[in-house]
NUKOL-363725 format. One record per atom (N, C-alpha, C, CB): x, y, z; residue in one letter. Coordinates in pm, whole numbers, plus 50000, padded with zeros to 5 digits. Glycine has a CB too. Example, Ala and Ser with C-alpha at 12.3 -4.5 7.8 and 13.67 -1.06 7.14 Angstrom:
<atoms>
513194943150780A/512304955050780A/513204967050780A/511314955350905A/512854977550708S/513674989450714S/512905000350787S/514084994050572S/
</atoms>
This chain:
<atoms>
399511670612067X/398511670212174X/399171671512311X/397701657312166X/400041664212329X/401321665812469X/401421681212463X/403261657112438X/401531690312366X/401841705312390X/401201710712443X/401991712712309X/399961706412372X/398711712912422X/398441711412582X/397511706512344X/397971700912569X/397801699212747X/398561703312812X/397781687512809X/400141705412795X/401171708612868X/400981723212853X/402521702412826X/400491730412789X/399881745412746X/398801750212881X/398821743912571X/397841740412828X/396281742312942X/397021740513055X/394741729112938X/398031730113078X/398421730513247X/399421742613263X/399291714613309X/400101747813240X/400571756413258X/399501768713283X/401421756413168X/398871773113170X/397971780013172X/396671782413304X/397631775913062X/396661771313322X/395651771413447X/396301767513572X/394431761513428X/397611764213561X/398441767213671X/399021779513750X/399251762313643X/399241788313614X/399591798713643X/398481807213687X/400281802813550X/397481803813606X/395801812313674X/395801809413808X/394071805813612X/395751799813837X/395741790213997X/396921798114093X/396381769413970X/397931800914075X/398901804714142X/399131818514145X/399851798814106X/398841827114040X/397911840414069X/397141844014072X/397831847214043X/396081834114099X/394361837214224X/394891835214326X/392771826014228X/395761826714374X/396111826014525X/396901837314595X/396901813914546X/397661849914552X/398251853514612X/397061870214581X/399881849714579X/396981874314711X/395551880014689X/396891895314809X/393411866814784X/396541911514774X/397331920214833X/396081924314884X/398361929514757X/396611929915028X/395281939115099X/395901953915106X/394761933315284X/395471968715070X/396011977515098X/395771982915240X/395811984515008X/396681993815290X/396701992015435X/395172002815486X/398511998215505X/394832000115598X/393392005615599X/392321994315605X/393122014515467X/392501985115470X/391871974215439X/391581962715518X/392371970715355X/390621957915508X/390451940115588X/389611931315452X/388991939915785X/389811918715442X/388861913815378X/388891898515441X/389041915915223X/386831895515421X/386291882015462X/386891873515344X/384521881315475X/387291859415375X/387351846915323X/386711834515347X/388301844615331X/385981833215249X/385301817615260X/385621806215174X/383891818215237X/385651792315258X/385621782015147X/384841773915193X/386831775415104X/384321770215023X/383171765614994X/381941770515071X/383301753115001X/381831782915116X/380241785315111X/380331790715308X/378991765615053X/381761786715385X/381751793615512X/382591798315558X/381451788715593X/382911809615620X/384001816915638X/385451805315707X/383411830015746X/386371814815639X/387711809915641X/388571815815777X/388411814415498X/388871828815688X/389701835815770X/389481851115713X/391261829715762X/390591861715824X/390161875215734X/391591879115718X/389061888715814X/391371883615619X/393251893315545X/393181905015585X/393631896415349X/394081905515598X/394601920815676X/395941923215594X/395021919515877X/395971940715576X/396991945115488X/398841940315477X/396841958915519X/398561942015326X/399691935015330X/399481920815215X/399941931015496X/400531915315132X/400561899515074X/399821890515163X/402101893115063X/398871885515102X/397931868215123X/397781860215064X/396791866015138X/397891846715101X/397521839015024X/396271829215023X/398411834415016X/395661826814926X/394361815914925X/394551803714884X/393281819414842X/393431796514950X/393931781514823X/392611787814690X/393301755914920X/393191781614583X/392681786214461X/391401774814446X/393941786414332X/390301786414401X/389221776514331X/388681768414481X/390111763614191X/388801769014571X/388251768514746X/388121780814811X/389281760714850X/389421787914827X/388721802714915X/387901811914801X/390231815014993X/387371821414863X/386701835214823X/386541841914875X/385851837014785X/387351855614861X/387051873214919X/385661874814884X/388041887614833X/384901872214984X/383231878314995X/383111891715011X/382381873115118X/384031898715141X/383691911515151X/384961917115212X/382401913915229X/385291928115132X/386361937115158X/385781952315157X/387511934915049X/386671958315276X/386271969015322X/387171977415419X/385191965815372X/387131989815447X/388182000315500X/388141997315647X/387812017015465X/388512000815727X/388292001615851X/388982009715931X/388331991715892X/388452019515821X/389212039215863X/387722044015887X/390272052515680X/388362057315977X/386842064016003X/386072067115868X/386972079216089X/384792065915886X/384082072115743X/382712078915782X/383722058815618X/382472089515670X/381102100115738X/379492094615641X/381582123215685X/379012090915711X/377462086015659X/376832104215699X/376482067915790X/376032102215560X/375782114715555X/373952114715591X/376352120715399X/372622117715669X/371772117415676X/370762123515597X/371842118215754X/369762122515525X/369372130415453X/368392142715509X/368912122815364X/367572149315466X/366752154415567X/365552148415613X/366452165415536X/364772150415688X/363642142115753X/362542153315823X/364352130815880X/361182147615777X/360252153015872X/360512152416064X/358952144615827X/359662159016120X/359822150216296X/359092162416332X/361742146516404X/358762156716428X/357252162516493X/357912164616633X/355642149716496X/357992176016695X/358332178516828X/357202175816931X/358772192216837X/357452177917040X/356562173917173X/355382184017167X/357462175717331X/355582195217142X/354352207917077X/353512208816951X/354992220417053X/354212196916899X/353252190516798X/353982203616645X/350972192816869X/355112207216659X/355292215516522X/356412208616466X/355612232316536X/356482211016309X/356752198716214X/358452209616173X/355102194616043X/359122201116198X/360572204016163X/361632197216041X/361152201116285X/362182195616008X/363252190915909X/364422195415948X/363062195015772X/365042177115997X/366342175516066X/367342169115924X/366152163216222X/368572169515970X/369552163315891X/370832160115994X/369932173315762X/371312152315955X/372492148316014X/374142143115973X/371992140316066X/375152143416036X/376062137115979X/376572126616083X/377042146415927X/377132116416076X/377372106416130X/378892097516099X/376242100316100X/379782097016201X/380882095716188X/381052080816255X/381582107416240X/381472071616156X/381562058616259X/382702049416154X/379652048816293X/383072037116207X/383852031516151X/384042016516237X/384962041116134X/384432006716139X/383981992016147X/385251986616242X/383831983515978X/384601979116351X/385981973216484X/385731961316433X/385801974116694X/384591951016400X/384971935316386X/384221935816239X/384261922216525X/384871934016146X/384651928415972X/383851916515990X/386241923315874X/383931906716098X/383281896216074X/381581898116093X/383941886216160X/381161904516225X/380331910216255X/379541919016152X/380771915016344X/380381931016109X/379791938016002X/379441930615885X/380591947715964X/379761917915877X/379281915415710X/378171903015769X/380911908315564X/378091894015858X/377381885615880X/376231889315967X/378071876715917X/376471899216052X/375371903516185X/374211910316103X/376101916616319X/374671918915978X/373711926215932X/373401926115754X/374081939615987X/372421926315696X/372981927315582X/372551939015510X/372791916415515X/373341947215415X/373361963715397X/374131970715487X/372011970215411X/375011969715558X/375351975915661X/374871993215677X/376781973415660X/375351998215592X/375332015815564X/373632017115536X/376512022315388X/372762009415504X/371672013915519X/371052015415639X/371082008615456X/371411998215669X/370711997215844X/371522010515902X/371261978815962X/372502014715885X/372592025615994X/372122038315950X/373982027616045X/371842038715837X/370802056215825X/369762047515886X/370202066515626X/368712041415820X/367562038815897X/367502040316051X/367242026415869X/368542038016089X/368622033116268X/369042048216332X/370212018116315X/369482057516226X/369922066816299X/368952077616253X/371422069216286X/368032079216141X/366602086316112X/365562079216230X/365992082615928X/365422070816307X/364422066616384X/365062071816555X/364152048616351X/366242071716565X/367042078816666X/366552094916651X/368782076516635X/367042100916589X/366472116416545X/365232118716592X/366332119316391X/363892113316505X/362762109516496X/362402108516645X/362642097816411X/362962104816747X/362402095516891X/363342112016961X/363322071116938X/364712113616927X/364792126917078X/363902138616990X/367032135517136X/363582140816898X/363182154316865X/361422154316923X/363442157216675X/361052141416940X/359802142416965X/359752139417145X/358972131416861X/360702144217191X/360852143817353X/361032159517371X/362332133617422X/361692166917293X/361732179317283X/360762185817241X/362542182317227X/360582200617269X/359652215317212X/360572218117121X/359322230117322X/359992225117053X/360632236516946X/361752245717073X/358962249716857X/361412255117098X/362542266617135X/363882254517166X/361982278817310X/364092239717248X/364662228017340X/365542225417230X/363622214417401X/364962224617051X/365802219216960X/367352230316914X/364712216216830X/366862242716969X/367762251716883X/368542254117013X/367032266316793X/368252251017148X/369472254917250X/369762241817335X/369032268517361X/369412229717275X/370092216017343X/370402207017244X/369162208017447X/371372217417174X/371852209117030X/372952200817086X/372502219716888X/373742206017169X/375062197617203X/374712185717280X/376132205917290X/373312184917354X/372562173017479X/372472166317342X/370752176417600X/371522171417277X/371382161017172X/372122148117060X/371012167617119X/373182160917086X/374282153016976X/374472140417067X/376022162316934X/374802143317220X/375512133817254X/374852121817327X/376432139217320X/373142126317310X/372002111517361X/372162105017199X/369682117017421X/372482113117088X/372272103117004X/373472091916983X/371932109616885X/374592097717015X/376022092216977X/376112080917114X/377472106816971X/375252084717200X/375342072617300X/374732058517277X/374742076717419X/373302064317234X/372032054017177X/372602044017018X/370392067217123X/373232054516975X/373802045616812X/374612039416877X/374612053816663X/375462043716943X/377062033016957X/376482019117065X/378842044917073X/375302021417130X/374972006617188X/374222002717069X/374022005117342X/373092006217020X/372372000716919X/373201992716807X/371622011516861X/374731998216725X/375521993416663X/376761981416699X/375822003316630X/376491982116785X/377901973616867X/377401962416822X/378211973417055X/376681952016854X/376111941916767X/377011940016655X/374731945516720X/376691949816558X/376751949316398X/378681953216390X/375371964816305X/379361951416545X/381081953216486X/381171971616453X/381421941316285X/380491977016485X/380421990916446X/380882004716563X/378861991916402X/381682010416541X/381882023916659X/381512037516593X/383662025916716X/380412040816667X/379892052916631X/380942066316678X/378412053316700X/381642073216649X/382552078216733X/381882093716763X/384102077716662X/381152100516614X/380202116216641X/378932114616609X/380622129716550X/378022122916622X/377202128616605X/376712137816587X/376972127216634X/376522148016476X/376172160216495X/374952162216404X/377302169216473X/374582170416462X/373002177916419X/373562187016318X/372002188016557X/372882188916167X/373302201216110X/372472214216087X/373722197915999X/371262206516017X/369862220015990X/368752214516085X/368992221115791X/368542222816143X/367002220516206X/365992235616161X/367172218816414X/365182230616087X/364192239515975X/362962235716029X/364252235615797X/362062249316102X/360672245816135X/360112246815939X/359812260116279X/359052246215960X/358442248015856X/358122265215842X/357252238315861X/357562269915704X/357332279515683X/356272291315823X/356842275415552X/355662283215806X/354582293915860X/355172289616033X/352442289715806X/355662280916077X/356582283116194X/357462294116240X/357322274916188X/358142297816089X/359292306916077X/358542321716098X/360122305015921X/357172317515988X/357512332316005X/356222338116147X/357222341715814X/355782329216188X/355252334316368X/356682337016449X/354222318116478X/357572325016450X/359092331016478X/359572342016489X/359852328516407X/360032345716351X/360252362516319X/359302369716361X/360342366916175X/357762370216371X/357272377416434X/357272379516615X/356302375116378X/357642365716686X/357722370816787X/359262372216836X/356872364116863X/360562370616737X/361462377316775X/361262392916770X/362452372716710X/360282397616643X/360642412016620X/359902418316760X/359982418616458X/359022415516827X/358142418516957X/359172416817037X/356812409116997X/360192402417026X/360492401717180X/362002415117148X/361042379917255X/362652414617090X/363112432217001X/362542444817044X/362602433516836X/361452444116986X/360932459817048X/360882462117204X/359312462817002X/360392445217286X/360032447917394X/361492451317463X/359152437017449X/362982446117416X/363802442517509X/364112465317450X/365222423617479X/364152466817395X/364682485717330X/363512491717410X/364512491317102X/362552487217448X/361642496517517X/362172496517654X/360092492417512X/361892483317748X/362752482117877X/364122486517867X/362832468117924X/365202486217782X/366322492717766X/366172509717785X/366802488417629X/364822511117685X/364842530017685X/364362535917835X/363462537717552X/363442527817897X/363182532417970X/363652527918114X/362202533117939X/364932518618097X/365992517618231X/366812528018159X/366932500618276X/367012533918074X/368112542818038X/367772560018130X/368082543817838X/366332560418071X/365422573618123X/365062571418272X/363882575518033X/365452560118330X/365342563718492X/366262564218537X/364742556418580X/367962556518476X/369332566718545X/369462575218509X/370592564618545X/369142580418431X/368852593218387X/368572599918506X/367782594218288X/367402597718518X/366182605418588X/367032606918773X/364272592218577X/367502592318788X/368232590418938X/369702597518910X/368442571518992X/370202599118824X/371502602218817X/371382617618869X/372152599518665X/370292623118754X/369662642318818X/369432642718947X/368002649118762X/368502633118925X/368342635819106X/369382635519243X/367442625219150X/369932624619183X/371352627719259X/372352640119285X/372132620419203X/372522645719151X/373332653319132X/372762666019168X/373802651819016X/371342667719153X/371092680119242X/370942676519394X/369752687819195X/370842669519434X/370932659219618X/372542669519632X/371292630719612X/373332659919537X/374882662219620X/374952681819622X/376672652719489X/374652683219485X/374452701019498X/373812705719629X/373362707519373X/372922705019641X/372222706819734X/372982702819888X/371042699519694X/373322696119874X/374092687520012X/375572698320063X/374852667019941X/376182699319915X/377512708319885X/377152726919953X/377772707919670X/375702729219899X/375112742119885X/375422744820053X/373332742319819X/374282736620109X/374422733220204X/375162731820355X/374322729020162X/376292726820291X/377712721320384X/378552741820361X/379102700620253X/378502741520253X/379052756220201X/378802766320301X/378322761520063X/377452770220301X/376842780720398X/376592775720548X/375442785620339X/376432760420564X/377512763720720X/378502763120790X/377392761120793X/379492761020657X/380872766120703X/380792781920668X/382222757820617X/380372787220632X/380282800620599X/380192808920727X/379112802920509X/378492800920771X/378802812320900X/379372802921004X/377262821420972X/380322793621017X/380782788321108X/382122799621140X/381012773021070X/382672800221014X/383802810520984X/383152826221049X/384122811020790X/382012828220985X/381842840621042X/381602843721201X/380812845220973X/381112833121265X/380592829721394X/382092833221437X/379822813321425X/382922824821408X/384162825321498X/385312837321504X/384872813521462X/385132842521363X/385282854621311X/384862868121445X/384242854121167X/383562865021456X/382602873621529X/383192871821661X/380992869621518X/382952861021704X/383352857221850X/384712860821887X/383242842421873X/386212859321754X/387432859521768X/387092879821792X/388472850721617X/386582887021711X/386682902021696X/386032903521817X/386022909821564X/385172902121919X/384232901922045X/385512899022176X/382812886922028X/386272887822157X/387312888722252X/388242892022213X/387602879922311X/389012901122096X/389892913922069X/389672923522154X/389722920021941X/387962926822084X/387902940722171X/387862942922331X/386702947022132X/387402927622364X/387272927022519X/388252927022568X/386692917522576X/389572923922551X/390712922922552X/391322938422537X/391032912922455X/390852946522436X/391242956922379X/390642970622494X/390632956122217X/389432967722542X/388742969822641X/389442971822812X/387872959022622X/389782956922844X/390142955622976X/391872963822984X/390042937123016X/392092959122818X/394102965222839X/393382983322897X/395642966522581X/392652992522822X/392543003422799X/391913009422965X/391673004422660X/391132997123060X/390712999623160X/392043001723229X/389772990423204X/392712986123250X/393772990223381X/394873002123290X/394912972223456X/395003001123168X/395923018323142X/395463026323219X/395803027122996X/393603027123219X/393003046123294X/393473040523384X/391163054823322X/393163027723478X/393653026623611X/394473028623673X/393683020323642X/396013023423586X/397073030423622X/397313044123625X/397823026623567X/396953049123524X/396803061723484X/396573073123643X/395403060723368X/395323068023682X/394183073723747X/395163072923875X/392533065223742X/395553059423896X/396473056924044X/397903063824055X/396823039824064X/398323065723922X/399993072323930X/399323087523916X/401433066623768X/398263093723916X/397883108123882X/397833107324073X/396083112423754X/397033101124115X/396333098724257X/397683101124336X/395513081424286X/398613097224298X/400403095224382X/400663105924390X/401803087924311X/400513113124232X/401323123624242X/401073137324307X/401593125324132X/399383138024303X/398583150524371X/398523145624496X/397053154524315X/399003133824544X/398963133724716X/400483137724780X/398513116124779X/401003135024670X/402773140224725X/402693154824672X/404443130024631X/402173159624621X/402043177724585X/401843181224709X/400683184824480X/400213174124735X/399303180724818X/400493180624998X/397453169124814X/401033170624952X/402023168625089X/402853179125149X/403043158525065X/403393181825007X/405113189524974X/404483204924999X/406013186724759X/403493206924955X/403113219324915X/401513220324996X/403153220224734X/401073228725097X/400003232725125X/398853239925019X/400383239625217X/399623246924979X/399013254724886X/398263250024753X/399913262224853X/398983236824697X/398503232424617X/397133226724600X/399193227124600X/396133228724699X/395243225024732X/394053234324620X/395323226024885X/394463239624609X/393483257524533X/393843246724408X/394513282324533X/394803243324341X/394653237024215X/393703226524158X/395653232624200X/394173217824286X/393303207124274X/391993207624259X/393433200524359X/391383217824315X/390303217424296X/389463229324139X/389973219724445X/390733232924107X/390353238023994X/389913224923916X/391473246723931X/391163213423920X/391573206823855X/390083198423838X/392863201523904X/389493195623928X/388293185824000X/386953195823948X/388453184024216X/387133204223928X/386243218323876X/386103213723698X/387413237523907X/387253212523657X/387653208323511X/386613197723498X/389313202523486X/387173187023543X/386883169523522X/385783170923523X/387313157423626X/384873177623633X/383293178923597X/382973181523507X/382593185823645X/383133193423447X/382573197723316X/383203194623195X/382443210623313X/384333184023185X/384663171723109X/383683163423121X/385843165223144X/382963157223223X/382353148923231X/380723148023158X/382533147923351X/380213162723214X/379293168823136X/379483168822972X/379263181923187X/380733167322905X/380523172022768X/380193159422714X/381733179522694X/380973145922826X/381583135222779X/379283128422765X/383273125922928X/379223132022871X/377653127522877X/376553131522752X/377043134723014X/377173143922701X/376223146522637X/377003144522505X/375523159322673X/377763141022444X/378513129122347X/377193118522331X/380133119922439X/377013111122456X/376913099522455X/375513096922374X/377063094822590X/374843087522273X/374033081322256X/372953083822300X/374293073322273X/372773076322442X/371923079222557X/371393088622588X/372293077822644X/371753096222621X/372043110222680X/372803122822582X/373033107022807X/371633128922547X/371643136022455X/372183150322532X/370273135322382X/370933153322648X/370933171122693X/371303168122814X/369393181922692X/372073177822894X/372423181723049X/372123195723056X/374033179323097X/371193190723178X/370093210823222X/371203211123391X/366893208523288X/371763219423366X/372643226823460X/372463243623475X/374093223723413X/372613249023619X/372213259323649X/373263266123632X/371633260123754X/373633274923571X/375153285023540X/375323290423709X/374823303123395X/374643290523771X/374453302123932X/374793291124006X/372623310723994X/374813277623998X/375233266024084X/376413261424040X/374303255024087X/377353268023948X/378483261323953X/379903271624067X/378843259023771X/379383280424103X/379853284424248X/379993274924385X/378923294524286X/378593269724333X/378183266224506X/378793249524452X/375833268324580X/378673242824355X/379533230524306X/380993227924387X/379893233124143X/381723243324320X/382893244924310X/383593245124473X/383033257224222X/382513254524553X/382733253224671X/382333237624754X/382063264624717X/381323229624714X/381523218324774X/382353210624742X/380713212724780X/383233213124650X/384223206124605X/385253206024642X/384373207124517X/385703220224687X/386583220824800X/387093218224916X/386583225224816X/385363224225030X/385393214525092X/385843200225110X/384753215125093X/385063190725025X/385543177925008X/387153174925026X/385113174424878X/387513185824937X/389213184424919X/389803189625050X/389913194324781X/389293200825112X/389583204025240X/389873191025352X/388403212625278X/388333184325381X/388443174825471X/389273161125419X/387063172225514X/389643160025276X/390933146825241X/391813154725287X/391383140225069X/392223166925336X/393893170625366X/394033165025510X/394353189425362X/392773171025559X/392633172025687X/392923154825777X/391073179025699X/392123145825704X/392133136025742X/394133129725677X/390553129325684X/393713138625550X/395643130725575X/396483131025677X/396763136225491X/396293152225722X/397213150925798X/397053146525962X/397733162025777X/396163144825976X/395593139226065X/396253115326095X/393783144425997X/396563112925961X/396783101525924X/398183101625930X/396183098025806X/398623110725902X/400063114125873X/401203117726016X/399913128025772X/399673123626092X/400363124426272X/400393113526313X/399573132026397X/399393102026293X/399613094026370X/400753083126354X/398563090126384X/400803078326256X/402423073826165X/403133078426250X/402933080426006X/403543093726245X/404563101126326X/404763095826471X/404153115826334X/
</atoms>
């Protein structure tokens, strides 16, 4: 009988002395109570209990973890019926809190975070849900992480995943994307067909402008052209005048020093002056103007003789000009 008992004590000694030494893995926390109110909490790593007084009530991670939302009806501000879902990223700061503040923890927070959903989607319209997804994420991740703090809890994300109008939502949807489609290819076709339309018009403008600029440099060139050939010839003109002039004045020298040297030479000159007339006559009836010259054949005697004369009284007065010099 001594064995025995000395058996049971051993036996339930050794039970006793490995219930007390309790391992936490790392990540881990766990609550301890004795007799019926919390003790203390273990944290990773070897612990020990007193045996048959403490008890691990609740052990748990206190690494991030993803609560997954399921989907849900919700009624927007326009009154059309949607199906939301969510994912939810949070993870436990006080173990003591999380196991006593609430009880279920992971339920209370879907519930709390389907009535969150539920409350911004019905502040929103339909078109508000599909382009203020990121506002959204982050009124909800604000609203959970005060709502949870209480319960030892840090909400750290929030994200929205499906937002699904209902059927006959969708397909008025698709119908007025395919409209707002046609309408945006129609305004496209027909801003295309008015640069078009301005681009032609332009391009015959600048033609036109070019055409334009072209033909009055054209006759600007010809103008000056004209004007440059107009003072050639005037030029070509005045050289050809003072030539006769000289001409006329070194002829004038030389029949006055004849007429000087020589008395006699006087009978020539007036042949000569006899000539030039009826040069002059041919030269007239050359001309344009002046087509016919009516001359009397019986008056070129009596011409010839006033012509002389004339030449007579220039000697006379020379030498007459010529005495007084003397």
């Amino acid at each position: 009988m001594e064995q025995f008992f000395l058996l049971v004590f051993l036996a339930l000694g050794g039970s006793a002395l490995a219930g007390s030494v309790k391992v936490i893995n790392q990540g881990d926390e766990a609550l301890v109570e004795k007799l019926g109110s919390y003790n203390k909490k273990l944290g990773p790593g070897l612990n020990f209990v007193t045996p048959f007084l403490d008890k691990i009530v609740y052990k748990q991670t206190i690494r991030e973890k993803v609560l997954d939302i399921p989907p849900q009806q919700c009624i927007t501000r326009d009154n059309v019926s949607i199906t939301v879902d969510a994912v939810v990223y949070w993870r436990i700061m006080d173990m003591e809190r999380a196991y006593y503040k609430v009880e279920n923890l992971q339920s209370a927070m879907v519930n709390l975070v389907l009535t969150q959903i539920r409350s911004e989607m019905g502040q929103l319209e339909l078109d508000e849900t599909f382009t203020a997804r990121s506002q959204i994420n982050e009124l909800l991740l604000r609203d959970l992480d005060i709502a949870t703090d209480p319960w030892g809890v840090k909400v750290t994300r929030v994200e929205l995943r499906d937002i699904i109008p209902s059927k006959a939502v969708q397909e008025s949807m698709e119908l007025q994307m395919s409209a707002e489609r046609r309408k945006r290819a129609s305004i496209l076709t027909s801003e295309g067909d008015r640069e078009s339309a301005v681009n032609s018009a332009r391009g015959k403008a600048d033609a036109q402008i070019l055409d334009a600029e072209a033909r009055q440099k054209a006759v600007i060139l010809q103008a000056e052209a004209e004007q440059k050939a107009i003072v050639l010839r005037a030029q070509a003109e005045r050289q050809q005048q003072v030539l006769k002039a000289q001409a006329i004045a070194e002829s004038a020298e030389i029949i006055a020093q004849k007429i000087k040297n020589n008395p006699d030479a006087h009978q020539a000159i007036e042949v000569l002056f006899a000539l030039g007339y009826l040069d002059m006559g041919a030269t007239i009836g050359k001309s344009d103007s002046s087509k016919v010259m009516f001359m009397d054949p019986r008056t070129i005697p009596a011409t010839l003789e006033g012509i002389r004369s004339i030449v007579s009284e220039g000697q006379e007065i020379s030498s007459v000009n010529n005495n007084k010099h003397v």
